[in-house]
C-alpha positions as CSV (number, residue, x, y, z in Angstrom):
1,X,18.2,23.9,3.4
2,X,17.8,23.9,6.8
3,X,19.4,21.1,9.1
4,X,15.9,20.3,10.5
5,X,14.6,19.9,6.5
6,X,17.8,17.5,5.7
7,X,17.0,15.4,8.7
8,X,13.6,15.1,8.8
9,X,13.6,13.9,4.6
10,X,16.2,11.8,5.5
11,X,14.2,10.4,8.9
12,X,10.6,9.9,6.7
13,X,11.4,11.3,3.2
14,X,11.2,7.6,1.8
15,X,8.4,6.3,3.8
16,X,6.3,9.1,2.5
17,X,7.5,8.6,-0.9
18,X,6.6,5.2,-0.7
19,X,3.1,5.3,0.8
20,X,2.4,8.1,-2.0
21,X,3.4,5.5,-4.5
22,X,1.0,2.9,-2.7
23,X,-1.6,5.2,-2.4
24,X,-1.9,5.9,-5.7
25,X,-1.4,2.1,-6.7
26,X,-4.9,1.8,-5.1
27,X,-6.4,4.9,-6.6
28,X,-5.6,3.6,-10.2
29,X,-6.6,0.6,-9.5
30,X,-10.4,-0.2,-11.8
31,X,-13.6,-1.1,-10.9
32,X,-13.6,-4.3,-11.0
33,X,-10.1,-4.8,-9.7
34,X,-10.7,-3.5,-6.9
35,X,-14.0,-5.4,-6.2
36,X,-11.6,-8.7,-6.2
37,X,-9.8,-7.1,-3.3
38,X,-12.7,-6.5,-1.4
39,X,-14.2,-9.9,-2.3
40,X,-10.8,-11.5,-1.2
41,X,-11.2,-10.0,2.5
42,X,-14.6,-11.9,2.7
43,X,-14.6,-13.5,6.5
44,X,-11.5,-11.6,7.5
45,X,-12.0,-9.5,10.5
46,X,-10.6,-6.5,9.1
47,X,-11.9,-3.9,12.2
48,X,-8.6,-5.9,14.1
49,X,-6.5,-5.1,11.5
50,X,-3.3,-2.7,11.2
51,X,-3.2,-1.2,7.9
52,X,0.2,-3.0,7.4
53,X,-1.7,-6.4,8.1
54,X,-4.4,-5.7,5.6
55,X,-2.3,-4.9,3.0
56,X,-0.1,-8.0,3.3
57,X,-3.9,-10.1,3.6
58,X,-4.4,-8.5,0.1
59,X,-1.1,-9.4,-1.2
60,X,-1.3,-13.0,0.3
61,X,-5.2,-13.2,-1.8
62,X,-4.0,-11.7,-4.5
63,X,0.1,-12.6,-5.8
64,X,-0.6,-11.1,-8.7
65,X,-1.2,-7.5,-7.3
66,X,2.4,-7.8,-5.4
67,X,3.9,-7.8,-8.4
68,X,2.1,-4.7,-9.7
69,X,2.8,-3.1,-6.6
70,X,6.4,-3.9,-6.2
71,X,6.9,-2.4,-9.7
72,X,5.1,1.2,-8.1
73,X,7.4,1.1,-5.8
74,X,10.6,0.2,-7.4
């Protein structure tokens, strides 16, 4: 393996790794679960929002999906 390949995986490797794991978190996620996250964002001014900041408003509404999550991702 090139030294550019070894660097760059350990530079990002993980942060991909983990947003793949969040991503498909979501993906999995039912019907109806996720209409509780998008009923938990009622009023927020999401258009302002980093995707980082969403995500912890969607933990903070919902505790129960940081454990889920957590578990993905550990």
């Amino acid at each position: 393996m090139s030294e550019y390949d070894e660097r760059w995986k350990i530079e990002f490797g993980k942060r991909l790794e983990t947003g793949l794991k969040a991503k498909e978190f979501f993906f999995d996620l039912s019907d109806d679960d996720l209409n509780t996250l998008a009923h938990s964002l009622k009023g927020v001014e999401i258009e302002e929002m980093t995707p980082w900041a969403l995500l912890m408003e969607l933990i903070t509404q919902n505790p129960k999906m940081l454990d889920e999550l957590a578990k993905e991702l550990l």
